[in-house]
C-alpha positions as CSV (number, residue, x, y, z in Angstrom):
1,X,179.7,115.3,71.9
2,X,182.9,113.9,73.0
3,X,181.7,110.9,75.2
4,X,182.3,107.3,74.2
5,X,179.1,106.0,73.8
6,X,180.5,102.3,73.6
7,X,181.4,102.8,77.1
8,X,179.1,102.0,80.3
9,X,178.8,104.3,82.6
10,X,179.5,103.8,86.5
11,X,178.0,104.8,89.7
12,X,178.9,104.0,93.2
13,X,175.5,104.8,94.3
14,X,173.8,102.2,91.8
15,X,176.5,99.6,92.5
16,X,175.9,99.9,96.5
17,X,172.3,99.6,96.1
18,X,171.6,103.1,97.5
19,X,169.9,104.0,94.4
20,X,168.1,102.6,91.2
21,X,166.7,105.5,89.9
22,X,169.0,105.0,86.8
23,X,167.4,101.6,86.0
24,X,169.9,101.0,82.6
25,X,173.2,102.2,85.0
26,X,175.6,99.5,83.6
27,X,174.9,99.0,79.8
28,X,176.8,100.4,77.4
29,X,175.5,103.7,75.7
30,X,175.2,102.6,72.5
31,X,173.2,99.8,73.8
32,X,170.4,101.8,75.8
33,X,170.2,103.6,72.4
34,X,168.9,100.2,70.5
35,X,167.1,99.3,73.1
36,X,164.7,102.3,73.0
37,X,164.9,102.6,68.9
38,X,163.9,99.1,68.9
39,X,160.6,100.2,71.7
40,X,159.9,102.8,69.7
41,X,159.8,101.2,66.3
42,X,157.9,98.3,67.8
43,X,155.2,100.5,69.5
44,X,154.9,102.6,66.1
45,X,154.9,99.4,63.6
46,X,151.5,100.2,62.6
47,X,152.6,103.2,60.4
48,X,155.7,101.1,57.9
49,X,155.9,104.1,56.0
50,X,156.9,106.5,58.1
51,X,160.2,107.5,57.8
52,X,162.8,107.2,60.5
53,X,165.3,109.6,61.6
54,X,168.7,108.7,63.3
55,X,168.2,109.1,66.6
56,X,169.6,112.5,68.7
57,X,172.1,111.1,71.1
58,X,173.0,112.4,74.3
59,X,176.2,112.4,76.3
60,X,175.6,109.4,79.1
61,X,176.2,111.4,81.9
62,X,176.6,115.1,83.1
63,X,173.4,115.8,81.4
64,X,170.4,116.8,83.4
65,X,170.3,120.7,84.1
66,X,168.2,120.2,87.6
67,X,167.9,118.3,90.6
68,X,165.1,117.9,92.9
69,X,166.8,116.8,96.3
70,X,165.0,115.2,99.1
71,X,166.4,117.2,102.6
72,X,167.0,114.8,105.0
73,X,169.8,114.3,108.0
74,X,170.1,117.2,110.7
75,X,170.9,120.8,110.5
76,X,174.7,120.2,111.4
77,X,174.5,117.1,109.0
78,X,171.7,117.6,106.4
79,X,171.7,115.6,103.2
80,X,169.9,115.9,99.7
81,X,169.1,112.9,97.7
82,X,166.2,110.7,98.0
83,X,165.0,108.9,100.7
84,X,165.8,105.6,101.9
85,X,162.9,102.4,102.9
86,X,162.5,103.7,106.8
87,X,162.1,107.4,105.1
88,X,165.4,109.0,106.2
89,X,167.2,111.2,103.9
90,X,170.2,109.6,101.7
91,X,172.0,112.0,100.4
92,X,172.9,111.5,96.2
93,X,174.7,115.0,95.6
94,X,177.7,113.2,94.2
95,X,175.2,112.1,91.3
96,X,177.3,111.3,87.9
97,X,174.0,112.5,85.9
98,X,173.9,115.6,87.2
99,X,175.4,118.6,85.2
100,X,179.2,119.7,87.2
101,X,177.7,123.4,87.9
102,X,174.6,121.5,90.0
103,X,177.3,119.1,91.6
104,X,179.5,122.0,92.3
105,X,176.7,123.9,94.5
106,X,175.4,121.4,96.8
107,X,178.6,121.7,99.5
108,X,177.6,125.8,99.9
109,X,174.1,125.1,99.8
110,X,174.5,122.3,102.9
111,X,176.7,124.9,104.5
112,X,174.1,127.3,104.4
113,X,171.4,124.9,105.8
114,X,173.8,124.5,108.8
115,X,174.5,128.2,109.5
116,X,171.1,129.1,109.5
117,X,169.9,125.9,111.7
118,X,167.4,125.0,108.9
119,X,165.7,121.7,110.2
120,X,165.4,118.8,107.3
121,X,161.9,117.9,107.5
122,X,161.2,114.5,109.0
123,X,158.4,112.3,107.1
124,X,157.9,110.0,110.1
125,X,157.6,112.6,113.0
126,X,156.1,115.4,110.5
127,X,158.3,117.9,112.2
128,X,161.0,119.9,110.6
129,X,161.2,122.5,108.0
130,X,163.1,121.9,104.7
131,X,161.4,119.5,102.6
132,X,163.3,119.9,99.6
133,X,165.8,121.6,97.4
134,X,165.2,122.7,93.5
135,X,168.2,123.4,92.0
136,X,168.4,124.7,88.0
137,X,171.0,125.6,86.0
138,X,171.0,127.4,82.8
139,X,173.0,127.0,79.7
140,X,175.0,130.0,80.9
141,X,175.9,128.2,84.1
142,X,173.5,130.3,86.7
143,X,171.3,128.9,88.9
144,X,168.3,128.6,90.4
145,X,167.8,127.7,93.7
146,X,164.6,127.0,95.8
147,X,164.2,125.7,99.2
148,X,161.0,124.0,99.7
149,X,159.8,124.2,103.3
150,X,156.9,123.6,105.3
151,X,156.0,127.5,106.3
152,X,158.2,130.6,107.0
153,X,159.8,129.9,110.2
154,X,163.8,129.7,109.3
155,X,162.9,133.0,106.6
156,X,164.2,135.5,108.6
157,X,167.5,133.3,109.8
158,X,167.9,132.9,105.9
159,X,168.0,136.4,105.4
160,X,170.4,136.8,107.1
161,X,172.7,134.4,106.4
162,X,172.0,135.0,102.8
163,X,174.9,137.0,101.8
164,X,177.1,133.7,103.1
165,X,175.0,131.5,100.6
166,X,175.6,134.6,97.5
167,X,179.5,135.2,98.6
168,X,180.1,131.0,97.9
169,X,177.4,130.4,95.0
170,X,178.1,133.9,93.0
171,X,176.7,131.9,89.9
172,X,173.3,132.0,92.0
173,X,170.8,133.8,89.8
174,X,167.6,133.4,91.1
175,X,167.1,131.8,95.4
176,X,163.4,131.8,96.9
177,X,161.7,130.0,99.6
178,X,158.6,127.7,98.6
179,X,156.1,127.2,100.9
180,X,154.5,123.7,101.5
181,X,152.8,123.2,104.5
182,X,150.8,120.1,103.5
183,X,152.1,116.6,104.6
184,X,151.4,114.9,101.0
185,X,153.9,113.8,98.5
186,X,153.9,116.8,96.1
187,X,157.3,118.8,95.2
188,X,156.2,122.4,95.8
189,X,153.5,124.3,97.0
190,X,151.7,127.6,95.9
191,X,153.3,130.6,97.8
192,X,156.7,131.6,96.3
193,X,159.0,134.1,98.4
194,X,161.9,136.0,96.8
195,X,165.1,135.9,98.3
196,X,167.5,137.1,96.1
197,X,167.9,138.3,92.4
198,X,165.5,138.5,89.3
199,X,162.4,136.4,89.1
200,X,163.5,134.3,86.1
201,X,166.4,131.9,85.0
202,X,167.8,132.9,81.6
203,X,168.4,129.8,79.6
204,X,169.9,130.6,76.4
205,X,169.7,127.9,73.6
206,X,170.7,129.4,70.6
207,X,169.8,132.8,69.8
208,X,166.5,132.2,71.8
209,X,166.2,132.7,75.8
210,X,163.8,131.5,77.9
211,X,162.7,132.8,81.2
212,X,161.7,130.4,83.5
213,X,160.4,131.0,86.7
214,X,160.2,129.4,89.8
215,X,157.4,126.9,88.9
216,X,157.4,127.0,85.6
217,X,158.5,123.2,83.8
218,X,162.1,122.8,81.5
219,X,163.1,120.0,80.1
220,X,166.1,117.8,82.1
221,X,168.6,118.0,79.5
222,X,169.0,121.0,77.5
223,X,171.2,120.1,74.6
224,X,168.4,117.6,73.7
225,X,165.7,120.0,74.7
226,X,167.7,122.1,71.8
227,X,167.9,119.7,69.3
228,X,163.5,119.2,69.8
229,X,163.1,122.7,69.5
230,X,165.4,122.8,66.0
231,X,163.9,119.9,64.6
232,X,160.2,121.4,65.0
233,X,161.5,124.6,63.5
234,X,163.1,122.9,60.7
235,X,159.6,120.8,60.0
236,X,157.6,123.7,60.0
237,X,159.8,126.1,57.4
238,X,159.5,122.8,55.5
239,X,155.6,122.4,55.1
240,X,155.5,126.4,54.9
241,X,153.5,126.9,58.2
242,X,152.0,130.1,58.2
243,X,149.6,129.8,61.4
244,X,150.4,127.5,64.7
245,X,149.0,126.3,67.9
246,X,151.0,125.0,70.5
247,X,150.0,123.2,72.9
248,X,151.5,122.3,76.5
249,X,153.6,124.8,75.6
250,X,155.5,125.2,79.0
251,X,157.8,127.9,78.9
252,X,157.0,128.2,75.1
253,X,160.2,126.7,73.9
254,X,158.6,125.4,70.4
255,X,156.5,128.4,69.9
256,X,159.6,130.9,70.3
257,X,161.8,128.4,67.7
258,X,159.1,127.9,65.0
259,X,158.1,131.6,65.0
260,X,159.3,133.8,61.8
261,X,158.2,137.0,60.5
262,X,154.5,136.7,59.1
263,X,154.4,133.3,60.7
264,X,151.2,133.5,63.7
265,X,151.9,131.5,66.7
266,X,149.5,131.0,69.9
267,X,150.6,128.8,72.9
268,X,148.2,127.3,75.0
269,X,149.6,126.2,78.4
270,X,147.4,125.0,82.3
271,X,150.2,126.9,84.0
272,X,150.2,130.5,84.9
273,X,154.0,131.0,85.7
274,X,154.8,129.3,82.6
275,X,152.3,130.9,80.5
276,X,154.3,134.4,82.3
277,X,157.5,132.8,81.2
278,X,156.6,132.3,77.9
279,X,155.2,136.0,77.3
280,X,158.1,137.4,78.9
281,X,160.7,135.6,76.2
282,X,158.6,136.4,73.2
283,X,158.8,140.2,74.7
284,X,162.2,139.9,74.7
285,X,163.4,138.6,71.9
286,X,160.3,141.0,70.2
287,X,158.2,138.4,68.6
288,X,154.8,140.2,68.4
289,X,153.2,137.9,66.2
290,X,153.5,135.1,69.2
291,X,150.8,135.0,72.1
292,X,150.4,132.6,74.9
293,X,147.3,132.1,76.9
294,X,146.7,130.1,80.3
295,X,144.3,127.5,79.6
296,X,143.2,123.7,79.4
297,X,144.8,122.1,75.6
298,X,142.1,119.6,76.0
299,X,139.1,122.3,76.2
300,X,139.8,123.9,73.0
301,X,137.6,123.3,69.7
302,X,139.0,123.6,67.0
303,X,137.3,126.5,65.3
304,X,139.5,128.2,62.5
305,X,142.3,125.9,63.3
306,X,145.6,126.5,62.1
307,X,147.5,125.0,59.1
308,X,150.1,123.3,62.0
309,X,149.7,122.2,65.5
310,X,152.7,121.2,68.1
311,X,151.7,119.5,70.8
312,X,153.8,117.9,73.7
313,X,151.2,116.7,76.4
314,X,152.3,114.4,79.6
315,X,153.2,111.1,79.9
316,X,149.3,110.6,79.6
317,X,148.7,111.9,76.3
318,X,146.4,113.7,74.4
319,X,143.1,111.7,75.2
320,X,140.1,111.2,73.5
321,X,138.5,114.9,73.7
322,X,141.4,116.4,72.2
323,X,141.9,113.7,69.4
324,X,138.8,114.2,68.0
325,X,139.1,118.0,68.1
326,X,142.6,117.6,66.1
327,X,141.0,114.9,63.9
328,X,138.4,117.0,62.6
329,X,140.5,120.6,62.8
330,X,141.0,120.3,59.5
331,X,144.6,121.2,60.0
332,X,147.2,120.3,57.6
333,X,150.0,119.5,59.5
334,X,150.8,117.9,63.4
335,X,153.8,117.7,65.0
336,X,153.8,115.8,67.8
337,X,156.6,115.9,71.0
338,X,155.8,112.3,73.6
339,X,157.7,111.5,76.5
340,X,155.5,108.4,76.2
341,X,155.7,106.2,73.0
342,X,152.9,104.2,74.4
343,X,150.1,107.1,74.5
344,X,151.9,108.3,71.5
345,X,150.4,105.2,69.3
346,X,147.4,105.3,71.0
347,X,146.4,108.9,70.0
348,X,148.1,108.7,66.9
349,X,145.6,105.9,66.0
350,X,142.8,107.8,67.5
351,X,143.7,110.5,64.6
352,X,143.4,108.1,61.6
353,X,142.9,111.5,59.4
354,X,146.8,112.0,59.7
355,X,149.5,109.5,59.3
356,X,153.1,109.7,59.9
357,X,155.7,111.2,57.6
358,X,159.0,111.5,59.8
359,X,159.2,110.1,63.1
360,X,162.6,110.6,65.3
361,X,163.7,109.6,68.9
362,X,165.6,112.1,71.7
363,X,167.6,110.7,74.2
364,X,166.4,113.0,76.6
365,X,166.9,110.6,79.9
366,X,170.2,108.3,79.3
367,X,170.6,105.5,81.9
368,X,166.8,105.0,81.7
369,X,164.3,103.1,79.4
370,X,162.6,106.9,79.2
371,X,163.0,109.0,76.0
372,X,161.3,111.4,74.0
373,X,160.3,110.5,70.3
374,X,158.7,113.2,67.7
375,X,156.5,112.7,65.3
376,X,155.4,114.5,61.9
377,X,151.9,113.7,61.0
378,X,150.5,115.1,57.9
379,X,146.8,115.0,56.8
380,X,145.6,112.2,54.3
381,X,144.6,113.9,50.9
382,X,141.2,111.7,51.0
383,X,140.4,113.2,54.6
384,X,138.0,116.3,54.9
């Protein structure tokens, strides 16, 4: 990483007032760093003998590998951003935290909206069609674009202005048309319509790939997402793990790092395309001995548990049900991935069986008070 992390980042957006998404915009990035090592360590005082990792930097900007863009403006004029206090679009697709490639593809992608007279969708007058657009892109630099709308009406002018949108975005992988005809503040909606190429996004960390699909979840910055998915590997070769759940397993990310020849791994994950994801990258990279299933992380008792569990829940945690069925798994070893230090102490004092060997924070969201910390618990000799 070749970023000055002494240095503060700038943004005309923040500095105008348009928007204060990044809340820490301003500080230097050596500064954000302290501040969320000193949360962290404050919120996880109760276990002093934990050991503590140097932190996993990021680079301060350039860094998240998606964008979810609010459609606002007019067909001749549409913009993608957020939205603005009277609910009119604003558009943010000059965004410094946004990788270059995603940056790169908004112009052809307005261009597109224009030629094929795709109406913004309008909160106040609950007319229009394009609600939103989901934009990924890989570590390979392809991308995945989806255009959220509110039912099929501009499908067949975007078939055929298509090969417009593929001739100025070649690096455009996957491009469907989500369907959300609901007036209610959720991103997507059920029905997914192909448009154009495969039905996954390859993202390549390493020599593992994931497929992701349409609605399946990756993290926002992959080089961090990378560094997670090593460090769990390198904790489980270390305590020998021979059997492994993991659970919220998304796309399956620690399952396919941690697993090894004669090493059993089962994912456990609510959502179906992910759960397909997942399945589909152990295929590929021929991992036989890992399995996914779709399925509630909380509903599961514990049975014959395995010597190591991953989990990685929301920002909401584990919760009581599933604390006590890790507390009394018997279960050697827990590794455990929060986006949430809060819930994080909560559940890992609901667990007193297991108590905290090596903890270590991931800048996965710079310019934010958000980050991602992780957590090796091992089980107390005394506890049965």
């Amino acid at each position: 990483m070749d970023a000055d992390l002494s240095a503060a980042m700038q943004c005309g957006y923040y500095d105008r007032g348009v928007c204060r998404s990044c809340t820490l915009m301003g500080t230097p990035y050596n500064a954000q760093l302290e501040r969320k090592m000193a949360h962290a360590q404050d919120l996880l005082a109760a276990w002093p003998e934990a050991v503590w990792l140097p932190p996993m930097a990021s680079r301060p900007d350039s860094f998240r590998n998606k964008a979810k863009m609010v459609a606002g403006g007019t067909p001749d004029a549409p913009t993608l951003g957020i939205l603005d206090t009277t609910q009119h679009g604003v558009d943010l697709t000059g965004c410094g935290i946004l990788a270059p490639g995603l940056r790169a593809a908004f112009e052809p992608i307005k261009a597109f909206i224009s030629r094929a007279r795709i109406t913004p969708y309008d909160i106040p007058s609950r007319r229009g069609e394009l609600k939103y657009v989901l934009l990924t892109e890989s570590a390979d630099g392809e991308l995945m674009l989806r255009f959220v709308l509110r039912s099929t009406e501009a499908l067949g002018r975007m078939q055929k202005h298509l090969p417009g949108l593929l001739s100025d975005l070649p690096q455009a992988a996957v491009v469907t048309a989500n369907i959300l005809p609901e007036h209610k503040a959720v991103l997507e909606g059920n029905e997914e319509i192909s448009l154009s190429g495969g039905e996954s996004l390859s993202m390549r960390l390493g020599d593992r790939v994931l497929h992701l699909r349409p609605a399946s979840f990756f993290q926002t910055n992959t080089e961090i997402a990378k560094g997670l998915y090593l460090q769990a590997q390198e904790w489980v070769d270390e305590v020998g793990a021979q059997s492994i759940w993991d659970l919220y397993c998304g796309v399956g990310g620690f399952a396919l790092h941690v697993a090894a020849p004669g090493r059993r791994v089962h994912g456990v994950e609510l959502s179906e395309p992910a759960v397909e994801s997942a399945r589909l990258s152990a295929a590929d990279a021929g991992l036989t001995d890992v399995t996914f299933a779709a399925g509630d992380a909380t509903a599961l008792v514990a049975g014959e548990a395995p010597d190591t569990i991953i989990v990685n829940p929301p920002r909401r945690g584990l919760g009581d049900r599933l604390c006590d069925t890790l507390e009394t798994s018997g279960s050697q070893t827990i590794i455990y991935s929060s986006c949430n230090a809060v819930t994080l102490a909560r559940d890992i004092a609901a667990m007193p069986a297991y108590e905290p060997k090596f903890i270590r924070l991931f800048d996965m969201f710079p310019q934010t008070d958000h980050y991602e910390v992780m957590v090796l618990l091992t089980r107390r000799s005394s506890a049965h």
